[in-house]
VOGU-3710 file (C-alpha; in Angstrom, 3 decimals, decimal comma):
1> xxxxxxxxxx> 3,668/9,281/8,619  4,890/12,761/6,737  2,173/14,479/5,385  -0,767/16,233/5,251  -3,308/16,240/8,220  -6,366/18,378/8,436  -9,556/19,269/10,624  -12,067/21,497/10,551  -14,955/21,368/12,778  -17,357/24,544/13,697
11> xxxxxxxxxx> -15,882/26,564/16,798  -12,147/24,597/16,393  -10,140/25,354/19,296  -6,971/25,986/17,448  -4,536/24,968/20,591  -6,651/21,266/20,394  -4,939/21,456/16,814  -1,993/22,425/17,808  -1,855/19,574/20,369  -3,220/17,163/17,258
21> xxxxxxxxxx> -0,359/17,995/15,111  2,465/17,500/17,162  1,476/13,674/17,774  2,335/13,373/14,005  6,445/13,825/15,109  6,947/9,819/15,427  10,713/10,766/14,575  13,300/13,146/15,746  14,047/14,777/12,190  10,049/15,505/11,845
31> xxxxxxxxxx> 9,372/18,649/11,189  5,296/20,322/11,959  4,792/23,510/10,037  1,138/24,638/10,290  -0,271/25,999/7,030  -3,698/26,870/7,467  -4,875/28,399/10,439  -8,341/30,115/10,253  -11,859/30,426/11,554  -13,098/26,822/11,883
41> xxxxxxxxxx> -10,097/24,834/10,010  -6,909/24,542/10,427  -3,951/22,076/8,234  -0,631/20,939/9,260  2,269/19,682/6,938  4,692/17,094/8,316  7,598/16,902/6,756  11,845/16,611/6,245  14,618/17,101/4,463  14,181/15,072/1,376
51> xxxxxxxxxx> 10,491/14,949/1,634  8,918/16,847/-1,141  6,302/19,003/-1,295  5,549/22,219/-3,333  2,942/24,990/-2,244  1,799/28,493/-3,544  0,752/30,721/-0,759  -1,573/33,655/-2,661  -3,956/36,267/-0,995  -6,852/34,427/-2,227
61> xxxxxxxxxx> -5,762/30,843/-1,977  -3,176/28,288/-0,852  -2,262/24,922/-2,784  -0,260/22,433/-2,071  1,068/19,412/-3,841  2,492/16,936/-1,384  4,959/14,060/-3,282  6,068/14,863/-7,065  4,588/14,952/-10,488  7,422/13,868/-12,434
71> xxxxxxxxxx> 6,332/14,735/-16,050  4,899/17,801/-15,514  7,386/21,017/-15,004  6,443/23,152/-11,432  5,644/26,064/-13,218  3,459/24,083/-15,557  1,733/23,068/-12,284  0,954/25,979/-11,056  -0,466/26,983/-13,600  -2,936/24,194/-14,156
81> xxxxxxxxxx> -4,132/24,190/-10,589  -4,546/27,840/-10,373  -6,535/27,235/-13,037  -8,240/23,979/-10,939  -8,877/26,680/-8,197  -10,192/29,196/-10,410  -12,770/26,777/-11,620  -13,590/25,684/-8,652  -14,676/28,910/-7,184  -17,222/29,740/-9,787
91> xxxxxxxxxx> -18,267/25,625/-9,802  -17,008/25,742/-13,648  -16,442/22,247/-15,038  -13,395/22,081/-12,510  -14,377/18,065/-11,975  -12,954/18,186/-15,502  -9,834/19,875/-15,137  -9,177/17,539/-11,879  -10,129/14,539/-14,313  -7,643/15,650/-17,002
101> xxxxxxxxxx> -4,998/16,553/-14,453  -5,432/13,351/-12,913  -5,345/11,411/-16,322  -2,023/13,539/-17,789  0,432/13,796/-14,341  2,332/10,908/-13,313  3,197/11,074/-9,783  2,540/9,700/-6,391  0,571/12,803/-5,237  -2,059/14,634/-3,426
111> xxxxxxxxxx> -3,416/18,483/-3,707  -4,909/20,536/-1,596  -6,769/24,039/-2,568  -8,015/26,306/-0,141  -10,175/29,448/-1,320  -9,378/31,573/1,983  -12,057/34,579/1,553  -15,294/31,251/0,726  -13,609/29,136/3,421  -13,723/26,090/0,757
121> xxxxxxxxxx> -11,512/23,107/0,064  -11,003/20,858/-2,711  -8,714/17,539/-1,964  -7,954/15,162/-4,659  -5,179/12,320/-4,863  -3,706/10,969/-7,751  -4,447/8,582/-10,771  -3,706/5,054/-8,713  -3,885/6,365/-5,097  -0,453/6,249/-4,265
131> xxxxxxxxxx> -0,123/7,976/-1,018  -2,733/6,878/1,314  -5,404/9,135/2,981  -7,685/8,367/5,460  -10,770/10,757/6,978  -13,551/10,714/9,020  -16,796/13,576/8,149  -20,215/14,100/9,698  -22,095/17,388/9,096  -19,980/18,840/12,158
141> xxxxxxxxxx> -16,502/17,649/11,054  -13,728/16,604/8,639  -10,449/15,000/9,850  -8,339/14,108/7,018  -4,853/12,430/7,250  -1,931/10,691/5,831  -2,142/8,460/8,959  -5,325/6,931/11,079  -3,901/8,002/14,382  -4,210/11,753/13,533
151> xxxxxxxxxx> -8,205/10,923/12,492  -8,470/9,299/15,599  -7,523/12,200/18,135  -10,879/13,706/16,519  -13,519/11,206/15,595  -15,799/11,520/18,933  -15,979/7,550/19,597  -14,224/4,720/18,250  -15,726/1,293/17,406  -13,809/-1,611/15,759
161> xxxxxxxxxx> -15,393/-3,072/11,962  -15,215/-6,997/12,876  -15,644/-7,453/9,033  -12,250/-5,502/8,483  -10,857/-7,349/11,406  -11,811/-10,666/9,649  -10,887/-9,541/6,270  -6,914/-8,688/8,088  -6,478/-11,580/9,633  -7,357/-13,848/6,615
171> xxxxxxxxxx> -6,461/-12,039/3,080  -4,178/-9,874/4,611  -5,778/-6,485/3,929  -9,046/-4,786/3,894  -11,261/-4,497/0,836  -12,775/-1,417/-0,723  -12,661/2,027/1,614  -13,086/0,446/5,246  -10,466/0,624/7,732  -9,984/-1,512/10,946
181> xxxxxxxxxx> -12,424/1,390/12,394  -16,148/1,951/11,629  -15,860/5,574/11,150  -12,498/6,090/9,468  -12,144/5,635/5,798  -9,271/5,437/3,674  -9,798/7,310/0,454  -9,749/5,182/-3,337  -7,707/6,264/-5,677  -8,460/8,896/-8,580
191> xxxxxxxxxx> -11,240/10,585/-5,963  -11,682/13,918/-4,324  -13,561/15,891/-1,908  -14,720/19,125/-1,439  -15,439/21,075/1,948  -17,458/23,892/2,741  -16,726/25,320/6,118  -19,292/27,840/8,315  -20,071/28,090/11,806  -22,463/26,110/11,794
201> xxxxxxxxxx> -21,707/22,756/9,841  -19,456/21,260/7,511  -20,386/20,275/4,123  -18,608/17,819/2,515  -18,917/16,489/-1,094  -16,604/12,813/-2,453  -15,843/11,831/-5,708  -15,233/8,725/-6,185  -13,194/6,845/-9,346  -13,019/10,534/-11,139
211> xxxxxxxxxx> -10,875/8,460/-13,470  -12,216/5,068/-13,366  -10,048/2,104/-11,570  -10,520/-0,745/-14,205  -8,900/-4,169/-15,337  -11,100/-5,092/-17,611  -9,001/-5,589/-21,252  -9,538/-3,394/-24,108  -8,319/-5,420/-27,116  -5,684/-3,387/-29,391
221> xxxxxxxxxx> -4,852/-6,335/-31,729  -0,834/-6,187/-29,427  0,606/-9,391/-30,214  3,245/-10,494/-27,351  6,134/-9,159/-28,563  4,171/-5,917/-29,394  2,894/-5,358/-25,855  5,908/-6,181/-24,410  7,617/-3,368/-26,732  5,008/-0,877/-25,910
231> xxxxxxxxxx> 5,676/-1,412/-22,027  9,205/-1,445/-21,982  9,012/2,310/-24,046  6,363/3,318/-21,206  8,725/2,192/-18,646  11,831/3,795/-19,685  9,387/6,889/-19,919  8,854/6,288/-16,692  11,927/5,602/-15,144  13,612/8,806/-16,935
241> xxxxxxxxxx> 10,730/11,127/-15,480  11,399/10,121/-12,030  15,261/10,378/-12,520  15,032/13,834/-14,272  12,559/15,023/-11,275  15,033/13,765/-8,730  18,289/15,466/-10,219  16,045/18,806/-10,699  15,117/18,544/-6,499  18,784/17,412/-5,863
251> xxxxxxxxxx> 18,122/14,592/-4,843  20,075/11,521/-4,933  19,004/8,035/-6,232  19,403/4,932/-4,072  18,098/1,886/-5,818  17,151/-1,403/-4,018  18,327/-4,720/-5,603  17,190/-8,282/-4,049  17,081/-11,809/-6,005  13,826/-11,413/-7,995
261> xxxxxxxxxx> 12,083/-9,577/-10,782  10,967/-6,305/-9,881  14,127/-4,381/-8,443  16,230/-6,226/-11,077  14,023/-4,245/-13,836  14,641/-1,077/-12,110  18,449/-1,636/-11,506  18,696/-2,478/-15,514  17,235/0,209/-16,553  18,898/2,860/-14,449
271> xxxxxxxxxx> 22,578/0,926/-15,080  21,580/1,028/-19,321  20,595/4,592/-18,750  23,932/5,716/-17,246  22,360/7,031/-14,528  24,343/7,933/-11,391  22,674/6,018/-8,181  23,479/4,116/-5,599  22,908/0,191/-5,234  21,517/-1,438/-2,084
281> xxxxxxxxxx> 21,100/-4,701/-0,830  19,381/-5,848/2,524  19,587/-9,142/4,673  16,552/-9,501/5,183  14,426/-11,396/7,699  12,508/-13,610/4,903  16,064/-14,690/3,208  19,148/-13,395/2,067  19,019/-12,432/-1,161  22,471/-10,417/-1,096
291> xxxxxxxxxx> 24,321/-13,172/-3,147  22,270/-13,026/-6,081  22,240/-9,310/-5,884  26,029/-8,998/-5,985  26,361/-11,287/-8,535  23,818/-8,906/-10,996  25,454/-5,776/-9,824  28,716/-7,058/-10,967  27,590/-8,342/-14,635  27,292/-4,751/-14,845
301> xxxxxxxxxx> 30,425/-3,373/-12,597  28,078/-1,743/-10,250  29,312/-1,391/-6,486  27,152/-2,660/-4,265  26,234/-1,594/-0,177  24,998/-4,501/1,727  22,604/-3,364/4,476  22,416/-5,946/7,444  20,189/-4,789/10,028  19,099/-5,969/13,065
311> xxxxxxxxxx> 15,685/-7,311/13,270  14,220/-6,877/16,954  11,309/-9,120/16,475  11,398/-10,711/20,173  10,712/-6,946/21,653  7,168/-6,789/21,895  7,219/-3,097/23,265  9,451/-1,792/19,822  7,558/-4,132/17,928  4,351/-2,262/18,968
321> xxxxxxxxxx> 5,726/1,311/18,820  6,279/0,492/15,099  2,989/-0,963/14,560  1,397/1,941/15,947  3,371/4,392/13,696  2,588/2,458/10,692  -1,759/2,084/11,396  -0,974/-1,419/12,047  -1,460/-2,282/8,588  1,247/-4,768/7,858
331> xxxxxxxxxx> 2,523/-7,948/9,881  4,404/-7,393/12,611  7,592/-9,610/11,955  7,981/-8,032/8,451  6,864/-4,821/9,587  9,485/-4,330/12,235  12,445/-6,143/10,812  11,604/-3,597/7,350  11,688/-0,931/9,357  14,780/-1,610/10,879
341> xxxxxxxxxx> 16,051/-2,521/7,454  15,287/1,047/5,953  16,744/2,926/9,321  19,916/1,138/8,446  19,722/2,148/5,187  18,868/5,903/6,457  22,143/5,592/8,863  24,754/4,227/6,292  23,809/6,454/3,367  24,477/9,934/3,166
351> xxxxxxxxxx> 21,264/12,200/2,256  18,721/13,259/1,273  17,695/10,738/-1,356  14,960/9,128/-2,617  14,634/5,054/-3,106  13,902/3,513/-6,063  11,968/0,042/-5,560  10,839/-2,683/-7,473  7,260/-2,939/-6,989  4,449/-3,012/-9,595
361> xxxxxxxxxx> 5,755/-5,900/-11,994  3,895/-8,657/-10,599  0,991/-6,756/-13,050  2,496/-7,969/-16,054  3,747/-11,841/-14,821  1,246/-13,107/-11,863  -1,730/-14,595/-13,233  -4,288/-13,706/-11,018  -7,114/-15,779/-12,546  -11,325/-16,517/-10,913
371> xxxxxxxxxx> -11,379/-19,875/-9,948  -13,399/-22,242/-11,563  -16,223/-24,110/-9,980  -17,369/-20,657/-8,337  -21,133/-17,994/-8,983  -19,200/-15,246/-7,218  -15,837/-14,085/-6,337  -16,824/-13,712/-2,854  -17,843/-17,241/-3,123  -13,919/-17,914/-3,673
381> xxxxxxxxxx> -12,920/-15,816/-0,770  -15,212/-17,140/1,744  -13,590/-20,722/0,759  -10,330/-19,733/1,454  -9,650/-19,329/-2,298  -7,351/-16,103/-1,941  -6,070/-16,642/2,228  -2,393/-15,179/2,893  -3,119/-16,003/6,812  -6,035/-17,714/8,821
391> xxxxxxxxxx> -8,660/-19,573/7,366  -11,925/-18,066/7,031  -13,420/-21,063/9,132  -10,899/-19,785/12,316  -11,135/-16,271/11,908  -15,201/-15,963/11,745  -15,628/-18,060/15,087  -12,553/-16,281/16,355  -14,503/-13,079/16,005  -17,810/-14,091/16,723
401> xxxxxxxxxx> -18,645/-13,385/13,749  -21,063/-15,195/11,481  -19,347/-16,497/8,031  -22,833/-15,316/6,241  -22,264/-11,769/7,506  -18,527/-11,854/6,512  -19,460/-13,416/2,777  -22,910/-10,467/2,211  -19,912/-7,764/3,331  -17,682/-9,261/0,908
411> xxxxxxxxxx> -20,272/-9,711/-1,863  -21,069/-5,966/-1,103  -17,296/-4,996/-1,820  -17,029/-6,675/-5,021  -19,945/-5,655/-6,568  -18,397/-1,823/-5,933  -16,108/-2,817/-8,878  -16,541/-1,340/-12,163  -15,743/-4,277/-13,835  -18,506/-7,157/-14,019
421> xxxxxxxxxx> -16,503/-9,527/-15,794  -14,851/-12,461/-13,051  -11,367/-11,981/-14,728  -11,024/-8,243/-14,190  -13,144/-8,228/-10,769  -9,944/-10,687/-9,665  -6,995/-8,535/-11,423  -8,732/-5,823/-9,537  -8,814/-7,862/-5,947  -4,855/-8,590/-7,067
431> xxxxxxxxxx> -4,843/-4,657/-7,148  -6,631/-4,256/-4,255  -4,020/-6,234/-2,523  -0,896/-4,073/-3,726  -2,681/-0,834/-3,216  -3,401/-1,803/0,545  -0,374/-4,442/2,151  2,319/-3,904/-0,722  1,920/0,159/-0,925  1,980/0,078/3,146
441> xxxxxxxxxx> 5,147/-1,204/3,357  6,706/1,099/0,814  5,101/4,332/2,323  6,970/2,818/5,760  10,062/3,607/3,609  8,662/7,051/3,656  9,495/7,246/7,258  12,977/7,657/6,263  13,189/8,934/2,849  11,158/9,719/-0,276
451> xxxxxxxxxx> 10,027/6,420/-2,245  10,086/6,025/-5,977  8,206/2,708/-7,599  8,861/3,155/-11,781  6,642/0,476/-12,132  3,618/2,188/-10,823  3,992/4,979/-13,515  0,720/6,272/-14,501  0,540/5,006/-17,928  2,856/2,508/-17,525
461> xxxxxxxxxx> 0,160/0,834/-14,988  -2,301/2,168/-17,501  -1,358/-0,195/-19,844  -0,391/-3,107/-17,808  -4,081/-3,291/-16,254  -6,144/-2,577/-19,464  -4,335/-3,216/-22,550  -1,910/-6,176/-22,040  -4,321/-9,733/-23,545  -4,463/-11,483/-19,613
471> xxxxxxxxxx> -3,195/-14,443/-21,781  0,081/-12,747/-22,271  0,742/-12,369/-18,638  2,911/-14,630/-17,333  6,593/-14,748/-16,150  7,726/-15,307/-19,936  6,527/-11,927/-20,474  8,212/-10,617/-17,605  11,801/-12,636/-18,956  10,558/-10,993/-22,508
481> xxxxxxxxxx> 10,610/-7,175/-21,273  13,824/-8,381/-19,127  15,300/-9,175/-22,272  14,325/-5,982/-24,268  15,466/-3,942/-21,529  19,205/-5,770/-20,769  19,883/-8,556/-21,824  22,614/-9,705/-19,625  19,775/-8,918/-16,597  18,601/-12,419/-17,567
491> xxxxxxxxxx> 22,427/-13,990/-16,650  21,810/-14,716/-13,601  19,248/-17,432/-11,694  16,436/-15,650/-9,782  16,572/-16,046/-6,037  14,383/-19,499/-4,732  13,248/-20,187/-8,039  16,567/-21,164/-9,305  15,200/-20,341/-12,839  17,120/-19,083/-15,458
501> xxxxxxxxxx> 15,139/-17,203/-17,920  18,464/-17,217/-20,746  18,465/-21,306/-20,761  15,350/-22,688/-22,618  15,917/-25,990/-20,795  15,528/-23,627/-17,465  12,853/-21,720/-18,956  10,821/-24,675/-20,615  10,823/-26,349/-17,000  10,006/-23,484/-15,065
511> xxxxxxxxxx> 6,517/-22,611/-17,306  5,477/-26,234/-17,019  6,006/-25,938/-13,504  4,084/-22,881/-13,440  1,413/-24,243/-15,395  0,688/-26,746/-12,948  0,670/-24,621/-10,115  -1,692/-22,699/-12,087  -4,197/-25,436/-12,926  -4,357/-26,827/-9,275
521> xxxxxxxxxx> -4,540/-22,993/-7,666  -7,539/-21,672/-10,460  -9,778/-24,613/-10,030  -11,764/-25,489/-6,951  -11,544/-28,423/-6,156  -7,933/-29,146/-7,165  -7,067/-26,514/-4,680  -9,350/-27,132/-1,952  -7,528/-31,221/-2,132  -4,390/-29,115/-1,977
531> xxxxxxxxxx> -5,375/-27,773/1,124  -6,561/-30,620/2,527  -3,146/-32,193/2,093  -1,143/-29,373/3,144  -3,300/-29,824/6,513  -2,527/-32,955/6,771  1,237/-32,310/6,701  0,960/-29,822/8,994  2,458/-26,308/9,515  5,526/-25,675/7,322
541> xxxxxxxxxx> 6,996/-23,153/9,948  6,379/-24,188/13,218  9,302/-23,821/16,046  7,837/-24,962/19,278  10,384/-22,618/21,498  8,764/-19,220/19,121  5,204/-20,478/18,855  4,870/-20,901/22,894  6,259/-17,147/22,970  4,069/-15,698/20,698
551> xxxxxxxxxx> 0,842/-17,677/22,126  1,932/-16,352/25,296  1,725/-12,946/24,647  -1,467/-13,567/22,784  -2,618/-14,558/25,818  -1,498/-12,383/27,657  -2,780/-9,840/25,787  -5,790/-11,248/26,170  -6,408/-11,036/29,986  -5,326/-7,689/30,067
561> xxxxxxxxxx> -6,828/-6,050/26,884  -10,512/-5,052/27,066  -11,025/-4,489/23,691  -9,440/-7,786/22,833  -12,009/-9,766/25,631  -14,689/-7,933/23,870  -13,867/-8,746/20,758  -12,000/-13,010/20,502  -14,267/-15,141/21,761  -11,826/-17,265/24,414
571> xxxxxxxxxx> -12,640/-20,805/23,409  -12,129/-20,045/20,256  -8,817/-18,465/20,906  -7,638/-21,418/22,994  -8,322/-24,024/20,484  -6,796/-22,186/17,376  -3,192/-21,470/19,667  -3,292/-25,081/20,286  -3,516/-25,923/16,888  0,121/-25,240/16,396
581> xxxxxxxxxx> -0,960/-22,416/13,294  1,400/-21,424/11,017  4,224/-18,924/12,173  3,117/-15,973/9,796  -0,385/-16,580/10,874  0,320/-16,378/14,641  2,536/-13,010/13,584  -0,687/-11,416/12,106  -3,061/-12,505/15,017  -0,429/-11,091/17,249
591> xxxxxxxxxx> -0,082/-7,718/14,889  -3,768/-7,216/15,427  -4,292/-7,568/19,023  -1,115/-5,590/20,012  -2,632/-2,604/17,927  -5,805/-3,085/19,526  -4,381/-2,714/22,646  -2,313/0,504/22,233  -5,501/1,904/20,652  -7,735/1,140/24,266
601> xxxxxxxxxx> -4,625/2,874/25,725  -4,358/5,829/24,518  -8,449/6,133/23,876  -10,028/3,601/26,332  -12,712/6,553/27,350  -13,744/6,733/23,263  -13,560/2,768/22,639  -16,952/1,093/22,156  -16,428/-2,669/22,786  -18,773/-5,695/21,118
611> x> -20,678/-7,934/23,580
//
């Protein structure tokens, strides 16, 4: 992944870091530039055309900003973090200047400050965590790094979290700060760390929720049209700071369009802007959407480039490159055929340019509610009650893993929350969710060009998590900012859905429809009858010609993996491929073990295995 990577360790052979930092050129255009080298530490910077960074290289100290603050001029920047570093040498109140930095950019950001004569660092990230950082410390070491692989050249052993594991296989991602790995964190957003380097240990300090993560509502007396005002100013503030930022790096904009909400909101707003940017549309793996997004792009006489990639999903060697490149964080079907997607886009476009995307809105229409009947949200999530994949009943016995352990380690993870209140701890595990699968796949993008999601503006996001009543937040709000923005964005059906949000016939029977869906998904035992019915009818995806494939390399996998024996208990394994699981499911099972297995080879001697 481009980006910053770091170690420092007492008596640092600086050729080992060499060696380190040329694993990070996954692609041909990478480019390593090493930009700390001294006694006991030493920083790399991985990076291309188009990828931004800015950095101040002084006597006394170097800083670098990797990604963009949009609302905040460079020279405005430097300024404020030379007074950050300033601070931070004499240990004056600089936790406050990071704080008030953090609160006032808006970016997608990280910062590093290096005091070269005290051999001291200070790291901090941005407001909502946007670019994510992963590390590993002891008192004898700190590996830092956009990307686990670079953190695990360094750690000295390796041994798997079967809690993480579990949590992957069922809700998709991995709560709090664990990673698949035991001893490899990935940082939370608004936090920092400092380092203090000598020859004989390292000392490192973190700072956790500087500026506190929290989805608990602060009532402002907004009524619905009100709120939905207020957001659509904050997101034309938002989408006009990232434009303006782009034009001043000379960059150009692409902007993604598909049939649904999110892109459709960015597309509006850029087309009632007059900006100049270029519309895309992919044919993707999921669906083609392509027909819906022609038909928007010409309401407002907007050329449009269909991208149609292809998806090499049956080549279990590219398949697992990709994984590897990307932490295997995401599943592999969608991971490799978006990959593939956003090369093609790379290819046919000229460059550099940065993507606009439509991610962030489900905030402000997806009513992610507790579910009643419930002490405990971990309660819910040990029952199945938020499951993308496997059931929790499959993937605990899968793992040999007891579903008490699984349920104390989730109970553990949501009681980390600031919020106490069962509404906001669940907006927060929605948030959770986006910050971990959702932002993966868009920093994939980064792979190939710098990403830009308006919708995850700093106050914007602000305001959608803490200010908008819960009881607003539905897709009538969404239709309702759609509305403000463009009107005519509303003129045509959303993809699947078939909704159209400018009939009130079309609108009137989509909400009821919604609030049904609702009712059964937020109560208990509704849902858990909904399950039990859906099992009954069986997998909705199931091809018998794929699913024999895919359980074959499972097993497959399986006889020739150690860390896989070690870790799936066989019968267990047997019984659930037999079951004829969901495609998706199979996909993520497989997306696991094939990452497992490129980890024992290239680090079989560090690899600790479960008995």
């Amino acid at each position: 992944m481009p980006g910053l990577s770091l170690i420092t360790i007492p008596g640092l052979s600086p050729q080992k870091a060499e060696n380190s930092f040329a694993l990070l050129k996954h692609l041909p255009k990478f480019n390593i530039e090493q930009i700390i080298s001294a006694k006991n530490i030493a920083a790399a910077f991985c990076g291309y055309n188009g990828y931004p960074r800015l950095s101040f290289d002084e006597p006394d100290r170097f800083i670098l900003i990797e990604g963009l603050i949009y609302n905040i001029t460079d020279d405005l920047i430097k300024s404020r973090l030379f007074d950050i570093a300033d601070k931070f040498r004499r240990n004056d109140t600089y936790p406050d200047a990071v704080r008030q930095f953090m609160h006032d950019a808006d970016g997608d950001y990280l910062v590093l400050i290096y005091l070269k004569q005290d051999n001291r660092l200070l790291f901090f990230n941005d407001r909502w965590g946007r670019l994510p950082v992963y590390y590993s410390l002891s008192d004898q070491m700190l590996a830092l790094s956009r990307e686990v692989k670079f953190v695990l050249e360094w750690v000295p052993s390796i041994q798997y979290d079967v809690q993480a594991l579990a949590e992957f296989l069922t809700l998709e991602y991995i709560l709090g700060d664990k990673t698949f790995f035991k001893n490899i964190h990935r940082l939370g957003p608004a936090s920092a760390l400092t380092v203090n380097i000598n020859d004989a240990f390292i000392k490192t300090e973190i700072f956790n929720n500087i500026v506190p993560v929290s989805f608990k509502h602060n009532d402002t007396g907004l009524s619905r049209s009100g709120a939905a005002g207020r957001y659509l100013d904050l997101f034309r503030q938002s989408l006009t700071w990232r434009h303006d930022k782009l034009r001043e790096k000379e960059l150009s904009i692409v902007a993604d369009l598909s049939g649904g909400y999110d892109t459709r909101a960015v597309f509006a707003g850029l087309c009632e802007m007059k900006a100049d940017f270029t519309a895309c549309t992919d044919k993707l793996i999921t669906g083609d959407e392509t027909g819906t997004a022609r038909r928007l792009a010409g309401l407002y006489e907007k050329d449009i480039h269909i991208m149609s990639a292809a998806h090499p999903v049956d080549d279990i060697t590219e398949m697992t490159r990709i994984l590897y490149i990307t932490d295997g964080l995401v599943n592999g079907l969608i991971d490799t055929s978006c990959y593939y997607d956003d090369l093609e886009r790379e290819n046919k476009l000229p460059g550099p340019f940065a993507n606009f995307k439509g991610m962030g809105g489900e905030f402000i229409r997806w009513v992610y509610m507790p579910k009643k009947g419930y002490h405990h949200l971990a309660d819910a999530i040990i029952d199945d009650g938020y499951n993308h994949y496997m059931k929790m009943s499959d993937a605990c016995p899968l793992l040999s893993l007891k579903k008490s352990e699984l349920h104390d380690s989730l109970v553990l993870d949501i009681d980390r929350y600031d919020e106490t209140d069962p509404v906001a701890q669940t907006r927060h595990l929605f948030f959770d969710y986006n910050n971990k699968t959702v932002n993966s796949g868009e920093d994939r993008n980064r792979l190939f060009c710098w990403t830009v999601a308006p919708m995850w503006g700093n106050h914007l996001f602000s305001f959608a998590a803490e200010m908008i009543p819960p009881g607003y937040i539905d897709y009538d709000f969404f239709a309702l900012f759609l509305k403000l923005l463009s009107p005519q964005s509303l003129n045509i059906p959303m993809y699947g859905s078939g909704v159209r949000f400018d009939s009130a016939l079309s609108r009137i029977m989509f909400r009821n429809r919604m609030k049904i869906k609702r009712t059964v998904r937020d109560n208990r035992y509704l849902f858990k009858a909904g399950q039990w019915i859906r099992g009954k009818a069986g997998p909705r995806r199931y091809i018998e010609t794929e699913h024999a494939r895919l359980a074959g390399e499972i097993r497959k996998l399986y006889d020739n993996c150690e860390t896989v024996k070690s870790h799936f208990d066989p019968g267990c394994l047997d019984r659930y491929l037999n079951g004829r699981p969901d495609r998706l499911h199979l996909y993520q099972l497989l997306t696991l073990i094939l990452y497992m297995n490129e980890v024992e080879r290239r680090y079989r001697q560090k690899l600790i295995l479960q008995r």
